[in-house]
Biopython code that builds the backbone (N, CA, C, O; Angstrom):
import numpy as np
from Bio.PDB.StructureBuilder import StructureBuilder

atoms = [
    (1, "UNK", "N", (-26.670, 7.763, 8.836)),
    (1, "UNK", "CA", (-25.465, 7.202, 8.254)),
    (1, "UNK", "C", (-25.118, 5.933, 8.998)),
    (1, "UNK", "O", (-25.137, 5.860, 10.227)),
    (2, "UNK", "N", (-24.745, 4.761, 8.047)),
    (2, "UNK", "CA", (-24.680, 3.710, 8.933)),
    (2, "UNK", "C", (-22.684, 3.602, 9.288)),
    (2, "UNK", "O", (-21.884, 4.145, 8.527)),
    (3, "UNK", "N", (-22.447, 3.177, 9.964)),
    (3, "UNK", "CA", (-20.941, 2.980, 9.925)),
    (3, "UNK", "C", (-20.320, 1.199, 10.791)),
    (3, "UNK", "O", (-20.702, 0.443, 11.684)),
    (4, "UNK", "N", (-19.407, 1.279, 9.988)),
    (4, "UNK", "CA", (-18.933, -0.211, 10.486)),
    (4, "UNK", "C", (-17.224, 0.305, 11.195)),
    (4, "UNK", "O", (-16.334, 0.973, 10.670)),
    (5, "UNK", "N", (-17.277, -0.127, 12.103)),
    (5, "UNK", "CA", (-16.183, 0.110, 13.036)),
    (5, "UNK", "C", (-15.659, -1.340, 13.499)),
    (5, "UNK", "O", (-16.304, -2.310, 13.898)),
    (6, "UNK", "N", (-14.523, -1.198, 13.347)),
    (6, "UNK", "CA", (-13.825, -2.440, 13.305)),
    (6, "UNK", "C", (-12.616, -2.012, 14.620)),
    (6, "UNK", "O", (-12.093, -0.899, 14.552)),
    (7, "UNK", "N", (-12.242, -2.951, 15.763)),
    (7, "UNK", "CA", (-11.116, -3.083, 16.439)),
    (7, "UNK", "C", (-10.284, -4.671, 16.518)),
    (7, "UNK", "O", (-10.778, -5.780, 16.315)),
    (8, "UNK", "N", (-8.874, -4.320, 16.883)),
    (8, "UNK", "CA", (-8.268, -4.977, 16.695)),
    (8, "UNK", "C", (-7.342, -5.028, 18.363)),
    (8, "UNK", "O", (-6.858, -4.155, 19.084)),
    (9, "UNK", "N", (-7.445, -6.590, 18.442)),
    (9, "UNK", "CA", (-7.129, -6.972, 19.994)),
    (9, "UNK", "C", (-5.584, -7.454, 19.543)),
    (9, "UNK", "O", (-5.324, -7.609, 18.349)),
    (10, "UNK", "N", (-4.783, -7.634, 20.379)),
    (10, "UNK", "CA", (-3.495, -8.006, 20.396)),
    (10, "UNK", "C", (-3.886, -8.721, 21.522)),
    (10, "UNK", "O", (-4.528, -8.120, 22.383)),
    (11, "UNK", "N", (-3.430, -10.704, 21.772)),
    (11, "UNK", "CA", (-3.514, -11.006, 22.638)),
    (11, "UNK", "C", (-1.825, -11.597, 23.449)),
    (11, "UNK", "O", (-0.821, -11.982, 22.849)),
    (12, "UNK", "N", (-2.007, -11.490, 24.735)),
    (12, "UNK", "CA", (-0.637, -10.947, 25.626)),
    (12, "UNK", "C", (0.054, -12.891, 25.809)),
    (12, "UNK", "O", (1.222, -13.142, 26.106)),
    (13, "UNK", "N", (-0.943, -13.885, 25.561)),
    (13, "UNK", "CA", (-0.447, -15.092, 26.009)),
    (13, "UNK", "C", (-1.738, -15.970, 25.671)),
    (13, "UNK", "O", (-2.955, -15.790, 25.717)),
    (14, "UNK", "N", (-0.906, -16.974, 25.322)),
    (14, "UNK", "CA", (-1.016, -18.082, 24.667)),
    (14, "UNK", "C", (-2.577, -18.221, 25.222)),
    (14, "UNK", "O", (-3.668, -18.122, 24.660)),
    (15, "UNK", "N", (-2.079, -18.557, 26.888)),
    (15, "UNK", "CA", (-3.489, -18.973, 27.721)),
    (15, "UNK", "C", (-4.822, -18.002, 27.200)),
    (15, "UNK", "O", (-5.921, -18.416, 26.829)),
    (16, "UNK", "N", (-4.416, -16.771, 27.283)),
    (16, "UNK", "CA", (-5.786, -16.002, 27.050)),
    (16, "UNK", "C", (-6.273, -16.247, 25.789)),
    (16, "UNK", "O", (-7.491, -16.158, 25.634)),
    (17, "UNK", "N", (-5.434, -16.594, 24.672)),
    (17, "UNK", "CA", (-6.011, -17.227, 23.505)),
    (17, "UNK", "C", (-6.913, -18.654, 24.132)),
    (17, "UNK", "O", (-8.139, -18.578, 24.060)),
    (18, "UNK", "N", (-6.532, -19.442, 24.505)),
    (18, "UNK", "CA", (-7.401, -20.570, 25.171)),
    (18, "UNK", "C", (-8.758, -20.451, 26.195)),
    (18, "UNK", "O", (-9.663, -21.264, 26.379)),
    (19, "UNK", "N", (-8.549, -19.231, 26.729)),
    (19, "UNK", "CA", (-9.518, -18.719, 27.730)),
    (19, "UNK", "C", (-10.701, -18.255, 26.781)),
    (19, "UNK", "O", (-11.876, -18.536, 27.019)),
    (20, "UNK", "N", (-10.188, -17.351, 25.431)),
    (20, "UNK", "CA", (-11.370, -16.781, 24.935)),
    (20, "UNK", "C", (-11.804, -17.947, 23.935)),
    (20, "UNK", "O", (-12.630, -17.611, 23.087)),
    (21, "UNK", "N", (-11.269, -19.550, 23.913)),
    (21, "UNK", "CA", (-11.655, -20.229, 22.790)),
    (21, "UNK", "C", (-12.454, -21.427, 23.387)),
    (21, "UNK", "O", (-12.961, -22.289, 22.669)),
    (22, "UNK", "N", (-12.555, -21.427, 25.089)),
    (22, "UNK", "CA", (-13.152, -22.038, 25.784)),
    (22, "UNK", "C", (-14.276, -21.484, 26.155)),
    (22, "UNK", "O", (-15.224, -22.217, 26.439)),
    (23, "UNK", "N", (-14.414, -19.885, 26.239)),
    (23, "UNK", "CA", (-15.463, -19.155, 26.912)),
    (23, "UNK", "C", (-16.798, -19.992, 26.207)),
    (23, "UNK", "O", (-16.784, -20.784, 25.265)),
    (24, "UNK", "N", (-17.775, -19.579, 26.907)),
    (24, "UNK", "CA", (-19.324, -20.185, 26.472)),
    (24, "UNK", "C", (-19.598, -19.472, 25.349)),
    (24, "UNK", "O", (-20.151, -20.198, 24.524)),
    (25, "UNK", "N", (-19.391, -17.941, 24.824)),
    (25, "UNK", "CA", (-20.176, -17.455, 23.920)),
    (25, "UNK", "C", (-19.142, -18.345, 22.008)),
    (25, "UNK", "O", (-19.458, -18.628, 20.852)),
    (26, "UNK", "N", (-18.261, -18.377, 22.653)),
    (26, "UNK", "CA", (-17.549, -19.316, 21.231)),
    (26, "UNK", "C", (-17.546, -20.180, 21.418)),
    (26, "UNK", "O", (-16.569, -20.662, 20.847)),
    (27, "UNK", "N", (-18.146, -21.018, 22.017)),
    (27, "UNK", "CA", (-18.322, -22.748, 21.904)),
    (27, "UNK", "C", (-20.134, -22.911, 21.811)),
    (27, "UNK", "O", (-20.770, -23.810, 21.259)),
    (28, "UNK", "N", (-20.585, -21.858, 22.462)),
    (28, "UNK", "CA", (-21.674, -22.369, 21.598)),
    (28, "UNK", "C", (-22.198, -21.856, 19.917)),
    (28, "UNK", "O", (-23.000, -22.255, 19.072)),
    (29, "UNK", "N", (-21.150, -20.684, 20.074)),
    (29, "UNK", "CA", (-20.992, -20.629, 17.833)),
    (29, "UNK", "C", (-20.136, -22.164, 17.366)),
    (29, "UNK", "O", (-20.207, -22.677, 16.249)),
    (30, "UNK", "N", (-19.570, -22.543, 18.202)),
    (30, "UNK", "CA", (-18.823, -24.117, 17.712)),
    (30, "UNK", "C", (-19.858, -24.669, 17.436)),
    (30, "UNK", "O", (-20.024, -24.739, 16.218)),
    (31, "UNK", "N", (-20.918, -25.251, 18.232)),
    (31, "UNK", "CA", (-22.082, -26.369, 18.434)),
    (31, "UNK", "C", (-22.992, -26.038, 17.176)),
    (31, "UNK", "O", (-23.306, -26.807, 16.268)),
    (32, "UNK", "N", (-23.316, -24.785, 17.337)),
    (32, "UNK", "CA", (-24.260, -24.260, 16.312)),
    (32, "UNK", "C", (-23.653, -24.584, 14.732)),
    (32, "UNK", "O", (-22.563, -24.521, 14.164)),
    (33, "UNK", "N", (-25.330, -25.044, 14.331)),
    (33, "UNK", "CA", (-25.248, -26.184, 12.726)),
    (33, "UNK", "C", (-24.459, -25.212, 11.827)),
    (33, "UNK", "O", (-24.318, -23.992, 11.909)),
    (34, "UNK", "N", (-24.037, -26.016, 11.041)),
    (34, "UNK", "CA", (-23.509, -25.398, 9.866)),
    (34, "UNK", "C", (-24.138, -24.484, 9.419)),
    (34, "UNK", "O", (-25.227, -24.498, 9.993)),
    (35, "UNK", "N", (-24.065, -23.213, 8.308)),
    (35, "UNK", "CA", (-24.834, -23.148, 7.177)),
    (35, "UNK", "C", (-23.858, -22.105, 6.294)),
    (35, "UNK", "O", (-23.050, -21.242, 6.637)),
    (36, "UNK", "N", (-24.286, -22.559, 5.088)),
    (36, "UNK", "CA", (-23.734, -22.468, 3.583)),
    (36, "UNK", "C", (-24.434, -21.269, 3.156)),
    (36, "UNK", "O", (-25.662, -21.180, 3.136)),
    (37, "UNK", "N", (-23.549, -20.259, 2.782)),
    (37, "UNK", "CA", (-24.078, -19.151, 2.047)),
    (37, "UNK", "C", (-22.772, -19.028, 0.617)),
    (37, "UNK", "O", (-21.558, -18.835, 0.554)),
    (38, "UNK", "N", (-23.931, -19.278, -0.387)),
    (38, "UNK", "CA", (-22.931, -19.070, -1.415)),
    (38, "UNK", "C", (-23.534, -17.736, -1.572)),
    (38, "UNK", "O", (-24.582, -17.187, -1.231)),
    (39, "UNK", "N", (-21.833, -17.244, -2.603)),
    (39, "UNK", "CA", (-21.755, -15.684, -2.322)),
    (39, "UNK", "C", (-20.646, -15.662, -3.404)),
    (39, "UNK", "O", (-19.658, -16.352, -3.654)),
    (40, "UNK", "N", (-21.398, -14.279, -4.079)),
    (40, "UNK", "CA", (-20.630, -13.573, -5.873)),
    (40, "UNK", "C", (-20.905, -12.261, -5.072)),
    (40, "UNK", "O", (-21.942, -11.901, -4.516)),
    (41, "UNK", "N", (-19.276, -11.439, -5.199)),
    (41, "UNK", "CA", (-19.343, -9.914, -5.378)),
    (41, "UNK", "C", (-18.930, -9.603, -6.410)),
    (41, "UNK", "O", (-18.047, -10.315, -6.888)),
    (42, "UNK", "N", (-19.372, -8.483, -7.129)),
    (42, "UNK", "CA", (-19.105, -7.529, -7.865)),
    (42, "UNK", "C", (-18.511, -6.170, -7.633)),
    (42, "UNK", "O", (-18.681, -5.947, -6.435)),
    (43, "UNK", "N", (-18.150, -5.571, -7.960)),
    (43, "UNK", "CA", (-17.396, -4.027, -7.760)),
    (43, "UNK", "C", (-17.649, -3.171, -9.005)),
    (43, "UNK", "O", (-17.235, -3.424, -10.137)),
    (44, "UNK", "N", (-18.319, -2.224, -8.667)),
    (44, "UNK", "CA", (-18.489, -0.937, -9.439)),
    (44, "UNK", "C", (-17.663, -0.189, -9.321)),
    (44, "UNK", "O", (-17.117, -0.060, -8.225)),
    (45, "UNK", "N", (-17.191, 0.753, -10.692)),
    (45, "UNK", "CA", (-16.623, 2.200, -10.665)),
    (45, "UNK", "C", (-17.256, 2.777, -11.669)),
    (45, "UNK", "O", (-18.242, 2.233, -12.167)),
    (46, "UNK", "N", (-16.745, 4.060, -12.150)),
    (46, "UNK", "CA", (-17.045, 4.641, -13.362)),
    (46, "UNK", "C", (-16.066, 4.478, -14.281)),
    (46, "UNK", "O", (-14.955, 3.988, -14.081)),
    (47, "UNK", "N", (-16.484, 4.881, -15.243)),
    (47, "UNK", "CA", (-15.088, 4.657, -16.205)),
    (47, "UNK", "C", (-13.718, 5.286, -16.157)),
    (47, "UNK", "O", (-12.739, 4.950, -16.824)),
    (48, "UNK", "N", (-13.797, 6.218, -15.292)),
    (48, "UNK", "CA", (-12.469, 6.855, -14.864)),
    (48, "UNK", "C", (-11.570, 6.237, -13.729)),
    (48, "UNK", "O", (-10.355, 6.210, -13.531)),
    (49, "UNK", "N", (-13.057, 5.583, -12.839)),
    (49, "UNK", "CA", (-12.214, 4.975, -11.563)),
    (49, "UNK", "C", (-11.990, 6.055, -11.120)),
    (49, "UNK", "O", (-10.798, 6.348, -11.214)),
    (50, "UNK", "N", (-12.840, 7.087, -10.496)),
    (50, "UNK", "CA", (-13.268, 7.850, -9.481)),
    (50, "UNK", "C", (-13.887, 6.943, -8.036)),
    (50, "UNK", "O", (-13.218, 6.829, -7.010)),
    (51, "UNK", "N", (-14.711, 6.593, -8.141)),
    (51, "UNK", "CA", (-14.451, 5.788, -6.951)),
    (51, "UNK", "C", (-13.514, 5.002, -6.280)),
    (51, "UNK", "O", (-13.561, 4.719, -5.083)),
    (52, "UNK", "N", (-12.751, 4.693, -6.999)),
    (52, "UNK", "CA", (-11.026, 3.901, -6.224)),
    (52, "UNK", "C", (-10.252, 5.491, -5.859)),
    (52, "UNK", "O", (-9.564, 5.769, -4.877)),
    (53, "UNK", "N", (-10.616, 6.316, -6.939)),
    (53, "UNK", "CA", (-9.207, 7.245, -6.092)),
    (53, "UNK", "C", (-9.798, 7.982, -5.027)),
    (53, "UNK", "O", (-9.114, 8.763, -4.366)),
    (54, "UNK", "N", (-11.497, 7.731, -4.713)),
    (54, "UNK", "CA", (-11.686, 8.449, -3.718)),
    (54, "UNK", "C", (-11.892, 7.187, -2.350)),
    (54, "UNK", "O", (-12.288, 7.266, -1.187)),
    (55, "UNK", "N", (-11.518, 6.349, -2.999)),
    (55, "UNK", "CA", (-11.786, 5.119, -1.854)),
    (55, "UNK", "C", (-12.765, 4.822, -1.465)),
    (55, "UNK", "O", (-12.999, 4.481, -0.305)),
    (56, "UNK", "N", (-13.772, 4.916, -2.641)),
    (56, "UNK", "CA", (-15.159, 4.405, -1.756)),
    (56, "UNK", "C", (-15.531, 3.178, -2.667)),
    (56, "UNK", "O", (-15.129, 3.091, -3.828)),
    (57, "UNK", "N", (-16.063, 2.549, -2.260)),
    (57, "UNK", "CA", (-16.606, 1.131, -2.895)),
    (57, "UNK", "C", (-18.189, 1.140, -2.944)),
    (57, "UNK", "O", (-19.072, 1.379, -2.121)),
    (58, "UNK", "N", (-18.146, 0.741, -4.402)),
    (58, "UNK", "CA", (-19.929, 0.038, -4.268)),
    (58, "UNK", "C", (-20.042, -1.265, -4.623)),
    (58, "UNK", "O", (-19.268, -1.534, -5.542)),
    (59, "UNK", "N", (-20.607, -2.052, -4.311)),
    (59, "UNK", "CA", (-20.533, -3.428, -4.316)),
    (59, "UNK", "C", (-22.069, -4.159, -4.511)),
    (59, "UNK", "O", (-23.011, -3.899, -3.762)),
    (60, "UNK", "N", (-22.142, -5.041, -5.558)),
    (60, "UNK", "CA", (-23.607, -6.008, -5.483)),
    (60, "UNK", "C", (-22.991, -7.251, -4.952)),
    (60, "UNK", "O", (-22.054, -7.855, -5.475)),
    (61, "UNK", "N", (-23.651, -7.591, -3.792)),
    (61, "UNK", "CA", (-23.336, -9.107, -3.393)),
    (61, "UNK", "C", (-24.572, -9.640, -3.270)),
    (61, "UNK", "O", (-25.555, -9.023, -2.860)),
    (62, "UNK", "N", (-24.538, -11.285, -3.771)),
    (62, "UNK", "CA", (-25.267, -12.628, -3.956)),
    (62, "UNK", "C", (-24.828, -12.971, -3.132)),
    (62, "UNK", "O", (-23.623, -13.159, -2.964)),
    (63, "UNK", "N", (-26.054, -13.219, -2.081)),
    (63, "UNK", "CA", (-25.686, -13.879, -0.698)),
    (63, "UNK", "C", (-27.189, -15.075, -0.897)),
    (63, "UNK", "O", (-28.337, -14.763, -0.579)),
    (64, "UNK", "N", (-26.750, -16.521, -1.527)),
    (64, "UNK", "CA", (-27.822, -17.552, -1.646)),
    (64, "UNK", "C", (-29.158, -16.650, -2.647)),
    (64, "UNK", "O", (-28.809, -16.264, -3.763)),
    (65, "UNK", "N", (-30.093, -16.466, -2.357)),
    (65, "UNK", "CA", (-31.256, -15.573, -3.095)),
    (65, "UNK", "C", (-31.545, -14.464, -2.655)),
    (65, "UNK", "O", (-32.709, -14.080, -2.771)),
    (66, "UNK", "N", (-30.269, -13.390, -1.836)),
    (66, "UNK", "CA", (-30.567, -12.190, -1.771)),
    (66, "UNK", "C", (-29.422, -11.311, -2.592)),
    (66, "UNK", "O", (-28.271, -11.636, -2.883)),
    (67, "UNK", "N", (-30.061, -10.227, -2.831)),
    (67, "UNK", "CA", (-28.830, -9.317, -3.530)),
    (67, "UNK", "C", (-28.807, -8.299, -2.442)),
    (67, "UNK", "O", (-29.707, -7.647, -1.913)),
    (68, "UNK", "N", (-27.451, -8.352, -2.251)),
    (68, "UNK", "CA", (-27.399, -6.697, -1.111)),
    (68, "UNK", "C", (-26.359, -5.641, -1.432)),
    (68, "UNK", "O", (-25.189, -6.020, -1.372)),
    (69, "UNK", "N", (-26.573, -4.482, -1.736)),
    (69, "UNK", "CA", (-26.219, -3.564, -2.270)),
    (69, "UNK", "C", (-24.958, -2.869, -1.449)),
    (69, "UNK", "O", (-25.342, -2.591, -0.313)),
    (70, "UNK", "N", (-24.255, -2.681, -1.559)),
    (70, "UNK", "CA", (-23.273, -1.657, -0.052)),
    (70, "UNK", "C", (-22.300, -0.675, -0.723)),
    (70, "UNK", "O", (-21.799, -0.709, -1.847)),
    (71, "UNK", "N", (-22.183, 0.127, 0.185)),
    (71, "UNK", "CA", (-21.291, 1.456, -0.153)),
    (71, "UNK", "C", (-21.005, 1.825, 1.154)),
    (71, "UNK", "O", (-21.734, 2.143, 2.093)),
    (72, "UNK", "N", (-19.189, 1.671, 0.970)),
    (72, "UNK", "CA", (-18.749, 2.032, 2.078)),
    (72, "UNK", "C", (-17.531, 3.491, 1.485)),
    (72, "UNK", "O", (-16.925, 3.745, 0.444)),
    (73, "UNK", "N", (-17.637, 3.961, 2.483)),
    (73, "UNK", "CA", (-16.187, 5.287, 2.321)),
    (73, "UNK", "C", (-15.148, 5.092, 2.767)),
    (73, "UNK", "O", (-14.971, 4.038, 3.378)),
    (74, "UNK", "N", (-14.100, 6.024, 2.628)),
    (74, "UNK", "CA", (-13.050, 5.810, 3.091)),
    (74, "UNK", "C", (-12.393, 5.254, 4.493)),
    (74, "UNK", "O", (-12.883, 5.947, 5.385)),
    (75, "UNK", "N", (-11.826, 4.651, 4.847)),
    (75, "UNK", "CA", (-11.864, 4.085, 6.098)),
    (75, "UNK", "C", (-10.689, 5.069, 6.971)),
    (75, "UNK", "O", (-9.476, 5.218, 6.823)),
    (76, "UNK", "N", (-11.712, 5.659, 7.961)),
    (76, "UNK", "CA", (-10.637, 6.250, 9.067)),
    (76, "UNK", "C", (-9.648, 4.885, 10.435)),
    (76, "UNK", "O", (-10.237, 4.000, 11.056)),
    (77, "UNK", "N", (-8.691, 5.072, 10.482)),
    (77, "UNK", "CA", (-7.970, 4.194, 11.509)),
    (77, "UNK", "C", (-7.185, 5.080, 12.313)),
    (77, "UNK", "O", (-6.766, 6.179, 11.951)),
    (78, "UNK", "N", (-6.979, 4.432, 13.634)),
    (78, "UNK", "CA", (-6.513, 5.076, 14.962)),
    (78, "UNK", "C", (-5.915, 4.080, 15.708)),
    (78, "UNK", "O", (-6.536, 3.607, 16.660)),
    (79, "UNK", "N", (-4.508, 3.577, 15.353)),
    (79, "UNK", "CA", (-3.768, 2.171, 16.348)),
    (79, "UNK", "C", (-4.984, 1.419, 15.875)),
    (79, "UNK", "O", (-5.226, 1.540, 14.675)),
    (80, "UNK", "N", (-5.748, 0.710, 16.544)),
    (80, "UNK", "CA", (-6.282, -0.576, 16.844)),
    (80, "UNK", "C", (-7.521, -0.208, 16.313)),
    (80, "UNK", "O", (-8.213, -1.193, 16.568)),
    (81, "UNK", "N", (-8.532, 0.945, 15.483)),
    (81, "UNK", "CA", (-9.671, 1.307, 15.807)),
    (81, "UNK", "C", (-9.829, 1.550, 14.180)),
    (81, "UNK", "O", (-8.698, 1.569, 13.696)),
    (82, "UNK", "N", (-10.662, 1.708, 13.351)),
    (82, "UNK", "CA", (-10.678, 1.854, 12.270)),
    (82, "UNK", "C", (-12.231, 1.716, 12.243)),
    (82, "UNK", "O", (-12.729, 0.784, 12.875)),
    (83, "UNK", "N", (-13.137, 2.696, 11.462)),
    (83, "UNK", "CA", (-14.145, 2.872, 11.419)),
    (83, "UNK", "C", (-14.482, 3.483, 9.488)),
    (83, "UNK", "O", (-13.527, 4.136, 9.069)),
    (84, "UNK", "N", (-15.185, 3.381, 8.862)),
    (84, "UNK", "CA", (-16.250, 4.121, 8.184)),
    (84, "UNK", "C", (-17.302, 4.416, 8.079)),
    (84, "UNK", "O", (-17.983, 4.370, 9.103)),
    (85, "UNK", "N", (-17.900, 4.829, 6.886)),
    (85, "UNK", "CA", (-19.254, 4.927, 6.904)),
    (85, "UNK", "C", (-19.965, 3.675, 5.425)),
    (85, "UNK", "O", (-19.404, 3.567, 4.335)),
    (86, "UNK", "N", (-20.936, 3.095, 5.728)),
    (86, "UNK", "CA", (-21.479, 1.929, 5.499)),
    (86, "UNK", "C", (-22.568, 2.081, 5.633)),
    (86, "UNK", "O", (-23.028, 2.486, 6.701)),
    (87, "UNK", "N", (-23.721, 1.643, 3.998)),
    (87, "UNK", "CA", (-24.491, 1.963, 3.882)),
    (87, "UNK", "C", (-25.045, 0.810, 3.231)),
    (87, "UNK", "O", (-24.053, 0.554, 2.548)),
    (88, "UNK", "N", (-25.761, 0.036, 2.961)),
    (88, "UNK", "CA", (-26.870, -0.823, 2.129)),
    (88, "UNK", "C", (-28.171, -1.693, 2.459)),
    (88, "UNK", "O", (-28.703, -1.804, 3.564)),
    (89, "UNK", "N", (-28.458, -2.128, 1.574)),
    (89, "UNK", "CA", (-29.653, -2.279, 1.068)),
    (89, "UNK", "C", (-30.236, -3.214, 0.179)),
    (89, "UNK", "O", (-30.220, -2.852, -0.997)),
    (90, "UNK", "N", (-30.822, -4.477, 0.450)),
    (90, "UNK", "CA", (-31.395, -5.722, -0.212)),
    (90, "UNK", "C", (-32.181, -5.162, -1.371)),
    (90, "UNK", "O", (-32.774, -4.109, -1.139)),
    (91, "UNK", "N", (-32.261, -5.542, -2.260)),
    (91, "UNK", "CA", (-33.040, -4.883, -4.179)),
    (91, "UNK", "C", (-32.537, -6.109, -4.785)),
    (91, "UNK", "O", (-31.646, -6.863, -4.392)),
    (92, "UNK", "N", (-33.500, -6.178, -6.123)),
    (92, "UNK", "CA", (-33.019, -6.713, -6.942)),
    (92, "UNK", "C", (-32.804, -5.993, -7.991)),
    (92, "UNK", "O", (-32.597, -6.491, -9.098)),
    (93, "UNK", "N", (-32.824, -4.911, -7.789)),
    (93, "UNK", "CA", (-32.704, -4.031, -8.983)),
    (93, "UNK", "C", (-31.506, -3.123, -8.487)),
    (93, "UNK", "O", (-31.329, -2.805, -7.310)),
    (94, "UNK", "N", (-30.549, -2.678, -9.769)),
    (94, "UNK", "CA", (-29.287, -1.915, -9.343)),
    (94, "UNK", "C", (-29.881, -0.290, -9.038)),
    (94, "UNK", "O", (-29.679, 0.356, -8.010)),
    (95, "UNK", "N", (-30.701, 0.169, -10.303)),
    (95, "UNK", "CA", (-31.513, 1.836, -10.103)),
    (95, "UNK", "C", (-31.604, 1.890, -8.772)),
    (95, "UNK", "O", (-30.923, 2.514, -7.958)),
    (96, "UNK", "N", (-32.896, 0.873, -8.572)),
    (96, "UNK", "CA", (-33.790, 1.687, -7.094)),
    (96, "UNK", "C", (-32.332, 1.397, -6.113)),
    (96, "UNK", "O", (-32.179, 2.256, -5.245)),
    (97, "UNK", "N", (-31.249, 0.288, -6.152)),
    (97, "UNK", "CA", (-30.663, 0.297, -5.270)),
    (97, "UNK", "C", (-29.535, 1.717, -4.813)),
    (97, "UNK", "O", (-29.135, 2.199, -3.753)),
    (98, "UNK", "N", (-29.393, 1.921, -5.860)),
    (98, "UNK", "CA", (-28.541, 3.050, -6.067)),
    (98, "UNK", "C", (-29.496, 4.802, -5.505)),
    (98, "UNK", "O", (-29.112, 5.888, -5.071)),
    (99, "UNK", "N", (-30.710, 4.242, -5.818)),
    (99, "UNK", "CA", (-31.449, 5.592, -5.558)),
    (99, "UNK", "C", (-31.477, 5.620, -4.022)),
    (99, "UNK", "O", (-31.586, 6.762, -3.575)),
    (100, "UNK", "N", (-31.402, 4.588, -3.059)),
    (100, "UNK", "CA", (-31.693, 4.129, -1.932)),
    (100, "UNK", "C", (-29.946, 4.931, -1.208)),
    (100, "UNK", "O", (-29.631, 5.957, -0.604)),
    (101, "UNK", "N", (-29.361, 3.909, -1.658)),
    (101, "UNK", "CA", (-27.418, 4.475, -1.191)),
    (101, "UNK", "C", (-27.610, 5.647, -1.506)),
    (101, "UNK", "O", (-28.054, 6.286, -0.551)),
    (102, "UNK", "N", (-27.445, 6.392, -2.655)),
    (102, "UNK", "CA", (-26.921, 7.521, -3.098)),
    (102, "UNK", "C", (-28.056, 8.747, -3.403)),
    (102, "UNK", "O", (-28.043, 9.396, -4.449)),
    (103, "UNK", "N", (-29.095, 8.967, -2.250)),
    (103, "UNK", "CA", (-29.995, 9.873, -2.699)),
    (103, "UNK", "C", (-29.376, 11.398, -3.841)),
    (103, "UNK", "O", (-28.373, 12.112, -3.840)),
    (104, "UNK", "N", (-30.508, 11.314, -4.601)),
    (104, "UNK", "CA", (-30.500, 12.721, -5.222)),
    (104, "UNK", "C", (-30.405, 13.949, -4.977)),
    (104, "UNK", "O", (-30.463, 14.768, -5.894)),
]
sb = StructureBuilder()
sb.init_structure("model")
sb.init_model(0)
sb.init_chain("A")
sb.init_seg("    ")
for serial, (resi, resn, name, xyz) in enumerate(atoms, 1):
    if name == "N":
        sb.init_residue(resn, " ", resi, " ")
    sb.init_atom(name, np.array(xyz, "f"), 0.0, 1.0, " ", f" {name:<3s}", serial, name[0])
structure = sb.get_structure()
């Protein structure tokens, strides 16, 4: 099961905002070249919209000439901490992608 876990910092002063915008690992994502990803999502349900009332999402995204498939679940949160479960998969086809996320 793959999962995406997300936290959330509260910062205490101004300076430490400046400290983490000076550090080396974000100034050299500053330096580093541009690049352009155009990008179309889509959103699946069924016709009832069973997937919204259970909160899970499936999604086709166009990222430049890839299609990537994702399905995420409901999202657990804790103060600052919020995690689910997250699953996909590059296809150009919706079947096999779906057979891949959602085994039988």
């Amino acid at each position: 099961m793959g999962k995406e876990i997300e936290l959330k910092y509260a910062l205490s002063s101004a300076a430490q905002a400046d400290e983490i915008l000076s550090s080396e690992l974000v100034l050299s994502e500053l330096d580093a070249p541009i690049r352009t990803i155009r990008m179309s999502s889509t959103y699946y349900d069924t016709l009832d919209g069973r997937l919204i009332k259970e909160k899970i999402s499936l999604r086709r995204r166009q990222e430049n000439d890839e299609v990537v498939y994702t399905v995420k679940t409901p999202k657990f949160s804790d103060g600052a901490l919020s995690a689910r479960g997250e699953w996909q998969v590059v296809s150009d086809n919706f079947d096999d992608a779906l057979l891949f996320l959602i085994p039988l």
